[in-house]
Z-matrix of the N, CA and C atoms (Angstrom, degrees):
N
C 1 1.452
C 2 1.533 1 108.30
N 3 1.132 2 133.15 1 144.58
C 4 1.185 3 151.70 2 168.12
C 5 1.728 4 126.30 3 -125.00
N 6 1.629 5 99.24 4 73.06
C 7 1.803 6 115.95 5 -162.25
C 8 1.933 7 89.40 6 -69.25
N 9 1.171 8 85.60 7 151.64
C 10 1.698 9 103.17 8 157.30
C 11 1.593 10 117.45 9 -80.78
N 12 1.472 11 102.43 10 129.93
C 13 1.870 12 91.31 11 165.88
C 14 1.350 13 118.99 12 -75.58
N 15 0.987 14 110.40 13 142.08
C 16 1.544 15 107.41 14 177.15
C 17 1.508 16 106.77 15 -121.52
N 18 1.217 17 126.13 16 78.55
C 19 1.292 18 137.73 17 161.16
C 20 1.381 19 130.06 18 -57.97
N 21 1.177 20 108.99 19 101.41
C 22 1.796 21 136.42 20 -154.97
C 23 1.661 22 97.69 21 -81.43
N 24 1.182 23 117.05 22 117.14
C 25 1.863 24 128.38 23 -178.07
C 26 1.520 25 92.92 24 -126.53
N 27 1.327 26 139.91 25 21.61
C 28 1.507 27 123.15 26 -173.04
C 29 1.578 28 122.48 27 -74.43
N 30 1.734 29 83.16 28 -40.13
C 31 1.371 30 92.44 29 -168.46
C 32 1.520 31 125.86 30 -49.08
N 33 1.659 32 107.50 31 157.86
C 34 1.749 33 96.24 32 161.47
C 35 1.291 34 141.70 33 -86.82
N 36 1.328 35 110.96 34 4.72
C 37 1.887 36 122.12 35 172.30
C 38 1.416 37 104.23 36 76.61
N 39 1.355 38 131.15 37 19.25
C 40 1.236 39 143.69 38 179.11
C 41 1.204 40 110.56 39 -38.89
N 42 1.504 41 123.94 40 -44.94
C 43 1.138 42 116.99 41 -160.69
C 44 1.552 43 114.88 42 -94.54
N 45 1.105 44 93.62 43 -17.40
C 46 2.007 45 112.88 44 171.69
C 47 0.838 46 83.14 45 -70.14
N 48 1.623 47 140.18 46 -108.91
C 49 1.331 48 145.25 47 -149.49
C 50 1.545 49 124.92 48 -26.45
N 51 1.587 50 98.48 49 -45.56
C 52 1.890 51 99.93 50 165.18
C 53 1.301 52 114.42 51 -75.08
N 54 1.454 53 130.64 52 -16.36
C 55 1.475 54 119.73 53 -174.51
C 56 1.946 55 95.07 54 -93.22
N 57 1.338 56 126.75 55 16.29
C 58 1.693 57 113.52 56 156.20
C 59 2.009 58 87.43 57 110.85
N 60 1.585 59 110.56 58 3.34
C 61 1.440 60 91.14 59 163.96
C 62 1.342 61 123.54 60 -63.99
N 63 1.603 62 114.82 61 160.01
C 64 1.452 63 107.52 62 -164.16
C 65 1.426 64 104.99 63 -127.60
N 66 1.924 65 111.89 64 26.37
C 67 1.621 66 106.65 65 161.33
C 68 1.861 67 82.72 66 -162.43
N 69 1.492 68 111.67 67 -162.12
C 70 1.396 69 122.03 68 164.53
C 71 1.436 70 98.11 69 -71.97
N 72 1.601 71 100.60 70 133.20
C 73 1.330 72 125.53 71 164.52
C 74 1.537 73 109.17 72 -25.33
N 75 1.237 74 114.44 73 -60.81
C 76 1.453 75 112.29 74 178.77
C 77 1.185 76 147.95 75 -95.11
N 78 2.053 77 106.41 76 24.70
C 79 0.905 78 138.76 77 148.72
C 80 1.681 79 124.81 78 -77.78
N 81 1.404 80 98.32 79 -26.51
C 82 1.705 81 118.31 80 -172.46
C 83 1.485 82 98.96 81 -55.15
N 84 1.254 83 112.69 82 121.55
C 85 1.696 84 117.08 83 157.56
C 86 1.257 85 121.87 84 -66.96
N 87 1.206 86 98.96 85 121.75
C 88 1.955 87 127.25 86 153.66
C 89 1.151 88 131.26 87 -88.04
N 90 1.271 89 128.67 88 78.46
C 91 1.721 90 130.99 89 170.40
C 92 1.854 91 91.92 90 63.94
N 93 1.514 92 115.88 91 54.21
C 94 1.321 93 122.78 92 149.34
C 95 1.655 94 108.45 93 113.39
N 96 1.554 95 115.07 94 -36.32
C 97 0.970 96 128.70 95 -164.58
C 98 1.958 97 108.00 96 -111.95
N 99 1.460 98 108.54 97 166.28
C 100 1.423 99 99.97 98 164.34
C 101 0.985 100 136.16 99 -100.25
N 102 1.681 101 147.58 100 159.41
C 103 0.894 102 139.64 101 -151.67
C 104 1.734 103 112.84 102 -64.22
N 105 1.328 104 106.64 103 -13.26
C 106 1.838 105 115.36 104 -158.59
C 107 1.539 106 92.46 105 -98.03
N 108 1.683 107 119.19 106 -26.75
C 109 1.494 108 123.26 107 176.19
C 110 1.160 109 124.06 108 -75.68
N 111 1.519 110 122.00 109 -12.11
C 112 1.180 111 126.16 110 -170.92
C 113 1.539 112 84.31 111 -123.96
N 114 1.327 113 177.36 112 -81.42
C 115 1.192 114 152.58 113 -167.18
C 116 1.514 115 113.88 114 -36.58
N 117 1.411 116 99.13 115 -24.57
C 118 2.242 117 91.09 116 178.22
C 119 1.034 118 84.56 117 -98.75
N 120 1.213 119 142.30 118 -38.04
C 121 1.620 120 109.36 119 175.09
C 122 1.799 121 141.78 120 -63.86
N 123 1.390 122 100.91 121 -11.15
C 124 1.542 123 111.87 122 166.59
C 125 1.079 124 122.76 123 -73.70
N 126 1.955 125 110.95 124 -31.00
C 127 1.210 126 154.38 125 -174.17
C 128 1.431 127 108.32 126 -54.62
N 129 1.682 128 98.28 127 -61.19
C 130 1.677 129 102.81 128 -166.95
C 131 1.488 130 97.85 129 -89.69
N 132 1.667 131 131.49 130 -45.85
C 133 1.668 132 113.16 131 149.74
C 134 1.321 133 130.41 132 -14.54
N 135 1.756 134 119.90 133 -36.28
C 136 1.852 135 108.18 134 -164.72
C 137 1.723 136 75.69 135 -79.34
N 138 0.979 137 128.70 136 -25.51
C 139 1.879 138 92.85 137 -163.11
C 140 1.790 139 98.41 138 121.42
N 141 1.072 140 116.54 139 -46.78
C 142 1.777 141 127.63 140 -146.27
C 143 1.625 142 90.82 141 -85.00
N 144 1.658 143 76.57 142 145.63
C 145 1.350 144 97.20 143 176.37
C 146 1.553 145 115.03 144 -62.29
N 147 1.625 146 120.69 145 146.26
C 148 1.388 147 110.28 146 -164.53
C 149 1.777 148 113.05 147 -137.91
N 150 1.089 149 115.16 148 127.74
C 151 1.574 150 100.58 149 166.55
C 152 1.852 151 92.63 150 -124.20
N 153 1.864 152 103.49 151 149.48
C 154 1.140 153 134.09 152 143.61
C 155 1.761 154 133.51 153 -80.67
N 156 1.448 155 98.74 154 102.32
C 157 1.330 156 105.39 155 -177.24
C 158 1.598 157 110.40 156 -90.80
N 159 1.371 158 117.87 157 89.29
C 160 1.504 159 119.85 158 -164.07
C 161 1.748 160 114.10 159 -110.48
N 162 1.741 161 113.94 160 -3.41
C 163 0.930 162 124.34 161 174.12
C 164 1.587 163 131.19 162 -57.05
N 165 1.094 164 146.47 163 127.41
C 166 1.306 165 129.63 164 -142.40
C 167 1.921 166 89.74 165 -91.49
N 168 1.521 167 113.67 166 150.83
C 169 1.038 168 131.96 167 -161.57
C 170 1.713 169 115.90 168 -145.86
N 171 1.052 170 120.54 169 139.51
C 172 1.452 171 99.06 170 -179.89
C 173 1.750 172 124.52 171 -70.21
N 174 1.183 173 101.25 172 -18.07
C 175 1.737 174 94.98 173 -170.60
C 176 1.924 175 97.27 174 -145.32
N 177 0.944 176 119.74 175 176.99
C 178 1.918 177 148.95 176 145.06
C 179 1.578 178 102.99 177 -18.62
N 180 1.273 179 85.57 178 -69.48
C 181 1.989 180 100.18 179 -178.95
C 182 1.274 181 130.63 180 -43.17
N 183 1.830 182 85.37 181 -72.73
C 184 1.822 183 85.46 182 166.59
C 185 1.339 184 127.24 183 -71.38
N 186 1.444 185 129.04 184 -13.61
C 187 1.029 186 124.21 185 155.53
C 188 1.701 187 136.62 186 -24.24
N 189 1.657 188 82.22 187 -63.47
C 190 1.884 189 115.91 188 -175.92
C 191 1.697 190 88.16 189 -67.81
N 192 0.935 191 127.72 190 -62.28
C 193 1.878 192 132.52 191 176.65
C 194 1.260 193 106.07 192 -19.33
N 195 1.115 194 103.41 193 -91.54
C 196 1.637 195 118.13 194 170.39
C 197 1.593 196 116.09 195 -17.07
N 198 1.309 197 121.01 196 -69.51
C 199 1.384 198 151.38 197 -131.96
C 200 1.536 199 75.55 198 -75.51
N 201 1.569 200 106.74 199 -57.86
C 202 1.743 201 118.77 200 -167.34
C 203 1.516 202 107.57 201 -51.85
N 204 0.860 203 118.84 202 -71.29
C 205 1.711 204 148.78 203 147.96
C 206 1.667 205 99.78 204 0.27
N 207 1.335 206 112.08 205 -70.86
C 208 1.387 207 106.70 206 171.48
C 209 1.169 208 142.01 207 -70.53
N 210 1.718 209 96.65 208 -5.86
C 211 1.975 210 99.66 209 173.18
C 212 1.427 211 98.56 210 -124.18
N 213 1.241 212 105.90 211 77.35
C 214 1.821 213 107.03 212 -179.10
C 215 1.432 214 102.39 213 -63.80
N 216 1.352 215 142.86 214 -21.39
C 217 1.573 216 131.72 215 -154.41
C 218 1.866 217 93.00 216 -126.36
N 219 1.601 218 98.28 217 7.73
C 220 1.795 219 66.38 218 149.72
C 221 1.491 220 145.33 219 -119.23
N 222 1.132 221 117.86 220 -169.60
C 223 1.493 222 112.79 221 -176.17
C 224 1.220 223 125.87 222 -73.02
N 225 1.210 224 147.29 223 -30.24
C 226 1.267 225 151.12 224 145.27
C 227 1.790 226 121.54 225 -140.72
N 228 0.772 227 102.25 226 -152.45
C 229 1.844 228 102.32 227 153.50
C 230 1.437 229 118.58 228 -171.37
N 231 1.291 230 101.52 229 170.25
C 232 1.184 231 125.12 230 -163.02
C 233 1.750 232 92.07 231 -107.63
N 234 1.686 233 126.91 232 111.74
C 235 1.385 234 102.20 233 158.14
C 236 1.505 235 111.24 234 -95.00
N 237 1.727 236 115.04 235 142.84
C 238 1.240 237 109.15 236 172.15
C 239 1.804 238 91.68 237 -132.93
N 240 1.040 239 108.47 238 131.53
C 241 1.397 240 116.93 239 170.13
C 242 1.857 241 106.45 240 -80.77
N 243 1.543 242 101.37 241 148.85
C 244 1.756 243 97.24 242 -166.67
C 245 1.562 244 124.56 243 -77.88
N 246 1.521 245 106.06 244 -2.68
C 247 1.259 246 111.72 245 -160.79
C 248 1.664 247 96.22 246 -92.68
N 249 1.302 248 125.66 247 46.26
C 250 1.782 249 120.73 248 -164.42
C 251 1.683 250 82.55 249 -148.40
N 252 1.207 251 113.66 250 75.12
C 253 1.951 252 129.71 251 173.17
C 254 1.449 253 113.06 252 -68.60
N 255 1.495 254 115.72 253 -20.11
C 256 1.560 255 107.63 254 -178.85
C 257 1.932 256 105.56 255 -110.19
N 258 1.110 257 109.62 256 7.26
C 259 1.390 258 109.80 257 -165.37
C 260 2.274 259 94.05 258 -70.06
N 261 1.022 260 97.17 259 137.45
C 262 1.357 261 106.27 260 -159.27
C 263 1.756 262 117.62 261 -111.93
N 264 1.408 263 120.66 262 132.11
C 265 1.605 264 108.41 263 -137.73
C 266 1.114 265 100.31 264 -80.90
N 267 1.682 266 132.27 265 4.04
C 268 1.283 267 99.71 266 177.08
C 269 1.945 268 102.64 267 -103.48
N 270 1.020 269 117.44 268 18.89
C 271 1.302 270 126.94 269 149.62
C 272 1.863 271 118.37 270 -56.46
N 273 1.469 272 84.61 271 -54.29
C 274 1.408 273 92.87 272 -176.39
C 275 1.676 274 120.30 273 -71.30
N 276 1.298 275 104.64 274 -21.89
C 277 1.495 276 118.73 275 -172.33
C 278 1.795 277 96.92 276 -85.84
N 279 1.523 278 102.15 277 -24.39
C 280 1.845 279 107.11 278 172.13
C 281 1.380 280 116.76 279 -43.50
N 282 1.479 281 78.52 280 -67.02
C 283 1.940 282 105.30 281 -177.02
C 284 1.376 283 110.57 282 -51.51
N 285 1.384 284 109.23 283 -54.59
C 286 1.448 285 99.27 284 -167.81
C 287 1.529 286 119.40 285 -67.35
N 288 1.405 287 103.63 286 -24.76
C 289 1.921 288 121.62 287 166.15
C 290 1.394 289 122.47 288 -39.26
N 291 1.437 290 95.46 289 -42.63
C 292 1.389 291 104.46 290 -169.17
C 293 1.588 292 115.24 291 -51.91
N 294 1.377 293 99.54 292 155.33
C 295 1.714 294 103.16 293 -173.38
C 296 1.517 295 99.75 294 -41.39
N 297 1.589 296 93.66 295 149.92
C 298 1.347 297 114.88 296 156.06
C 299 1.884 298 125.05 297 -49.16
N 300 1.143 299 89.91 298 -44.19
C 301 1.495 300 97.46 299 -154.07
C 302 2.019 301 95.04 300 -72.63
N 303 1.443 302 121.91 301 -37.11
C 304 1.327 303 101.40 302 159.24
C 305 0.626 304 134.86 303 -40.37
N 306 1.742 305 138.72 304 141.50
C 307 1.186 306 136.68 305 -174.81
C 308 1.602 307 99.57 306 -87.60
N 309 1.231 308 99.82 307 -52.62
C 310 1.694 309 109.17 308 -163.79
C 311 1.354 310 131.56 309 -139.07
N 312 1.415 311 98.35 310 88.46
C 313 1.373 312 119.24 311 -152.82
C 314 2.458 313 107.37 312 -100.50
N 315 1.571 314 71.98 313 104.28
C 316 2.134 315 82.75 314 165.30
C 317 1.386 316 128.18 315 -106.22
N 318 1.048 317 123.36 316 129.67
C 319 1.745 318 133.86 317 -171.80
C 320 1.796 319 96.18 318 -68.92
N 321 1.387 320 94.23 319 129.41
C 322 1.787 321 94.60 320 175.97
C 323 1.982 322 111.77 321 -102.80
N 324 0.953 323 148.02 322 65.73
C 325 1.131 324 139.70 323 163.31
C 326 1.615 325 129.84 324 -25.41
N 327 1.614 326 118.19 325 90.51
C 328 1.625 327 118.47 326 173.11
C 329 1.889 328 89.18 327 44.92
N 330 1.438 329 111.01 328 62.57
C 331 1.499 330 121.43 329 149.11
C 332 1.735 331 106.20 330 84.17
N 333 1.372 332 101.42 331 -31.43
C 334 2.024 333 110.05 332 -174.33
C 335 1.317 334 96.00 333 -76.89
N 336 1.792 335 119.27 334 123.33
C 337 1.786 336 125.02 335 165.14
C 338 1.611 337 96.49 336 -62.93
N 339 1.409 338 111.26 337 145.52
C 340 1.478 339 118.68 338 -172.46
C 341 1.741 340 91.17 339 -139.70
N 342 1.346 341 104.67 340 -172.91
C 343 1.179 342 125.92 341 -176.32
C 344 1.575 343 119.33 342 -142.26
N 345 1.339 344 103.86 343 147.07
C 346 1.272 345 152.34 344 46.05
C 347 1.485 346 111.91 345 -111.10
N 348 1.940 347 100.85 346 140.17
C 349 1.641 348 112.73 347 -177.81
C 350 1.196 349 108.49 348 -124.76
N 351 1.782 350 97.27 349 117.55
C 352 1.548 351 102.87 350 -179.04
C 353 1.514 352 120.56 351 -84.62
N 354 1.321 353 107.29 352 145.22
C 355 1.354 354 120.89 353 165.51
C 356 1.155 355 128.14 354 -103.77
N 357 1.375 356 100.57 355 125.36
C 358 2.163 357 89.85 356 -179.53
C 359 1.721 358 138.25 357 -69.92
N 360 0.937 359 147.34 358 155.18
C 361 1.083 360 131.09 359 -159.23
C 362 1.553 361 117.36 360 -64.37
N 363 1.098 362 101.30 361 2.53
C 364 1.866 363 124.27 362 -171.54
C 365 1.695 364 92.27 363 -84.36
N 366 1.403 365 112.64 364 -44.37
C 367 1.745 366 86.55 365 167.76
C 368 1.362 367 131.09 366 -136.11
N 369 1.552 368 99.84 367 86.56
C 370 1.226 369 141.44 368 157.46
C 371 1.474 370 108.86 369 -34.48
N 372 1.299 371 94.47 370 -89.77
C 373 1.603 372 132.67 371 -173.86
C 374 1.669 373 103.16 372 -30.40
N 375 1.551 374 90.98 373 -51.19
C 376 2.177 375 91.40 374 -168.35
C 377 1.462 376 88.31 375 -103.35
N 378 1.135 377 159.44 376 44.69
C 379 1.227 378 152.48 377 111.71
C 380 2.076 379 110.02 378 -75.32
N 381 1.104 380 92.99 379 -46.50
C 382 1.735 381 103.06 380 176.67
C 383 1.556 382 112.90 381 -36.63
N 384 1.836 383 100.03 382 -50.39
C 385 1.603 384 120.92 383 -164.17
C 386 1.421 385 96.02 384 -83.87
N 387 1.346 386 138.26 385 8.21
C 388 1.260 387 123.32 386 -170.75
C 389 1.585 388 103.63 387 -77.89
N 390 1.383 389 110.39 388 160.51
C 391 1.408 390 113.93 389 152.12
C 392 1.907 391 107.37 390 -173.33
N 393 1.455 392 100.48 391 -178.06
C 394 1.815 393 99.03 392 -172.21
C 395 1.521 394 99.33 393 91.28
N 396 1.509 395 102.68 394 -170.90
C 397 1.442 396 103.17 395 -163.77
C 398 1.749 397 107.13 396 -115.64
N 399 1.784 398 109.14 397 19.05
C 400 1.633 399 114.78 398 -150.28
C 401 2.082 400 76.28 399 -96.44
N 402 1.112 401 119.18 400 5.72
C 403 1.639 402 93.31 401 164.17
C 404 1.925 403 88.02 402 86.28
N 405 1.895 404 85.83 403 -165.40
C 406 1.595 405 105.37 404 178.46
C 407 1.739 406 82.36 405 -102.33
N 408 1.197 407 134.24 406 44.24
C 409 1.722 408 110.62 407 143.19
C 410 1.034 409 118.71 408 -26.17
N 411 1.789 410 118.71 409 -76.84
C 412 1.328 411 139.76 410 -140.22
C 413 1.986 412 96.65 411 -62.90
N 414 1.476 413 105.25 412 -48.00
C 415 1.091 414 86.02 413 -169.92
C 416 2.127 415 120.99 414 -100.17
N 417 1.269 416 112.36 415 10.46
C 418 0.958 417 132.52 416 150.16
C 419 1.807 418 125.64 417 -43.07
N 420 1.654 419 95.32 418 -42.43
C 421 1.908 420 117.81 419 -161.37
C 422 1.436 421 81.25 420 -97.24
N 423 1.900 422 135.56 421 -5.62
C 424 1.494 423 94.04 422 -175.59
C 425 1.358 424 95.14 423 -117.35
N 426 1.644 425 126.89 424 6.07
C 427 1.538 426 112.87 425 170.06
C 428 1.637 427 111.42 426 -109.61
N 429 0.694 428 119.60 427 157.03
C 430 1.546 429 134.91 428 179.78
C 431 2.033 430 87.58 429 -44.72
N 432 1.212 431 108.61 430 132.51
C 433 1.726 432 105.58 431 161.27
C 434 1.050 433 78.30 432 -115.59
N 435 1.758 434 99.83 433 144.13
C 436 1.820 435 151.00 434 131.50
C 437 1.224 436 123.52 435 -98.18
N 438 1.623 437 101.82 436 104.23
C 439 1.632 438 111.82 437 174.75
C 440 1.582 439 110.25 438 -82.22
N 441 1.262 440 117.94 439 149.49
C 442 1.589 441 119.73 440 151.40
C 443 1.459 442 116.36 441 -134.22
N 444 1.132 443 100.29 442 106.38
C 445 1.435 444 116.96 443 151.84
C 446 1.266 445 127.69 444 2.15
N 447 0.933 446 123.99 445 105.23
C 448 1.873 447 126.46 446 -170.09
C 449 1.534 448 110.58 447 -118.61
N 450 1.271 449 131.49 448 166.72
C 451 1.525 450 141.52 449 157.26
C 452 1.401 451 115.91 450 -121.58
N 453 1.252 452 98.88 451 57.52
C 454 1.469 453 107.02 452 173.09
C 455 1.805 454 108.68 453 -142.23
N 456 1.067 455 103.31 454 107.59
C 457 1.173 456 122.41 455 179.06
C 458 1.825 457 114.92 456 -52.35
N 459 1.292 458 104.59 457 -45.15
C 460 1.806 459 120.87 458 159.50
C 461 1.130 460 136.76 459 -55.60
N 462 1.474 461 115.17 460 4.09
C 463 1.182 462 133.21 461 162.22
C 464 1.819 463 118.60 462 -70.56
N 465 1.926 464 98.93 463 -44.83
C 466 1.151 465 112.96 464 -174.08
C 467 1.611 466 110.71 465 -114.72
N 468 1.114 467 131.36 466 45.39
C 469 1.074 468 157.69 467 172.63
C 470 1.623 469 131.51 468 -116.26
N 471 0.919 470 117.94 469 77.14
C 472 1.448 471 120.27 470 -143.99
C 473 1.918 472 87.65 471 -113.37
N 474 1.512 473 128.46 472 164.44
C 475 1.122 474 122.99 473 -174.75
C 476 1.926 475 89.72 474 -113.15
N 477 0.856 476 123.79 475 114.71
C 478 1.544 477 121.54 476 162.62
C 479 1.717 478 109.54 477 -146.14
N 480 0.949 479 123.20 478 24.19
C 481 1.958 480 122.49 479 138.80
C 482 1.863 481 87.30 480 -155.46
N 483 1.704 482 97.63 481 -171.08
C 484 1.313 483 116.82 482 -176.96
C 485 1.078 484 106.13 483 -81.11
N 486 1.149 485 130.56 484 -11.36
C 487 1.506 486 128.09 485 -164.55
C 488 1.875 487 96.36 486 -82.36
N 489 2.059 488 101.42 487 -55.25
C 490 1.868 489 82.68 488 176.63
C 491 1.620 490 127.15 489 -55.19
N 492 1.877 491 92.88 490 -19.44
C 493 1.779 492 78.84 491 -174.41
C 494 1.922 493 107.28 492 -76.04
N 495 1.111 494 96.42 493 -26.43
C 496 1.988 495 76.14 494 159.04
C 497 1.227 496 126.49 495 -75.09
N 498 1.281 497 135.32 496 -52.86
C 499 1.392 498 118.54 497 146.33
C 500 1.575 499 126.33 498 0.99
N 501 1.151 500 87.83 499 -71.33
C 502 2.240 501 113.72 500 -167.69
C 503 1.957 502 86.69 501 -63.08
N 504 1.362 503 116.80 502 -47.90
C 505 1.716 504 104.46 503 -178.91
C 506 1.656 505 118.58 504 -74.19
N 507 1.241 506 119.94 505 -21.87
C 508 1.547 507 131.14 506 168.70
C 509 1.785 508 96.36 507 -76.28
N 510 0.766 509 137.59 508 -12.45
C 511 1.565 510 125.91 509 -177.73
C 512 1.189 511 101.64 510 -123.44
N 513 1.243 512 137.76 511 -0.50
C 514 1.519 513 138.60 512 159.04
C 515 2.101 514 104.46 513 -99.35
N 516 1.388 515 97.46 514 -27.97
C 517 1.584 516 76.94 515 160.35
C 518 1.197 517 139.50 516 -101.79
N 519 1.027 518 124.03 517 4.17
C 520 1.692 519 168.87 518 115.52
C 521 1.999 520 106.27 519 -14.70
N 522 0.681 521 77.50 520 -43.10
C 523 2.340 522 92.52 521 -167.59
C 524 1.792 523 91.82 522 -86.86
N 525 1.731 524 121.17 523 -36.00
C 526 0.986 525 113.31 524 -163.36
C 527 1.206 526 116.47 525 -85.43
C-alpha cells in the first residue's frame, strides 16, 4: 500500500497562544525554520504521496473529512497532524509498510500511541462522515488497531504550548 499523508494545519493553536505563545503554533520557529516547515519536510523526505489540509475547519473531524474528500484515488492514509516537527520519514514510510491487511495501523513510542495513523482504504466512507473535534476515535474503536513500535521520539512530540517547543529543540539538538 502506498497511503497519502494527510497533514492536518486546520487547527487554531489555541492552546499555544493562551499558554504566552507569540504567533500560531505552527508559525513558531524551530532551530531556524517553522514548526509546519519541518513536518512537510519529513513529509516530502518519506517519499509518500502528500496533501496539506490547511483550510480552517471547525473541529479534528472535519478536518480528517475534508483531507479524505480531497484524495479520492488514494490508497489509504496516513493522518499526521502538523504540529509533530521531529516525527521522522522513515517512521512514516514504517507505518505506511505495514501489512496490508491492517486496517489501522499507530506507531507506539517507549509505551506513548503517536502519530501518524493509517487508515485503509476500507474506511473511506467513516472517515468522510467524520466531524467535531473527537478526531478518527470513532472509527479507530471499530477496526482492530495494530501498533508498531517505533524509535522515534517525533512521533509523540507534538508542539501545543512553548514549553513543548523547547522540548521539540532539546531533542532536535540531541539527534544532531
Amino acid at each position: 500500500m502506498n497511503p497519502t499523508v494527510l497533514v492536518l494545519a486546520s487547527g487554531r493553536g489555541e492552546r499555544f497562544l493562551a499558554a504566552g505563545g507569540g504567533t500560531h503554533k505552527l508559525q513558531a520557529l524551530l532551530d531556524g525554520k517553522t514548526v509546519l516547515q519541518h513536518t512537510l519536510d519529513a513529509v516530502r523526505a518519506s517519499g509518500l504521496p502528500w496533501h496539506l489540509e490547511e483550510a480552517p475547519h471547525p473541529g479534528m473531524g472535519d478536518s480528517i473529512a475534508a483531507a479524505v474528500r480531497a484524495t479520492p484515488h488514494a490508497e489509504g492514509w496516513l493522518i499526521l497532524p502538523a504540529d509533530l516537527p521531529l516525527v521522522l520519514p522513515e517512521t512514516l514510510r514504517r507505518i505506511a509498510a505495514a501489512p496490508d491487511e491492517q486496517t489501522v495501523v499507530r506507531p507506539i513510542y517507549q509505551g506513548r500511541q503517536g502519530h501518524p495513523v493509517r487508515f485503509a482504504r476500507t474506511c473511506a466512507e467513516a472517515l468522510m462522515a467524520l466531524g467535531g473535534k473527537s478526531g478518527a476515535a470513532a472509527v479507530v474503536r471499530r477496526h482492530r488497531l495494530w501498533t508498531l513500535a517505533v524509535d522515534d521520539p517525533g512521533c509523540v512530540t507534538d508542539i501545543d504550548t512553548p514549553e513543548d517547543l523547547v522540548r521539540a529543540r532539546q531533542i532536535l539538538q540531541a539527534r544532531s
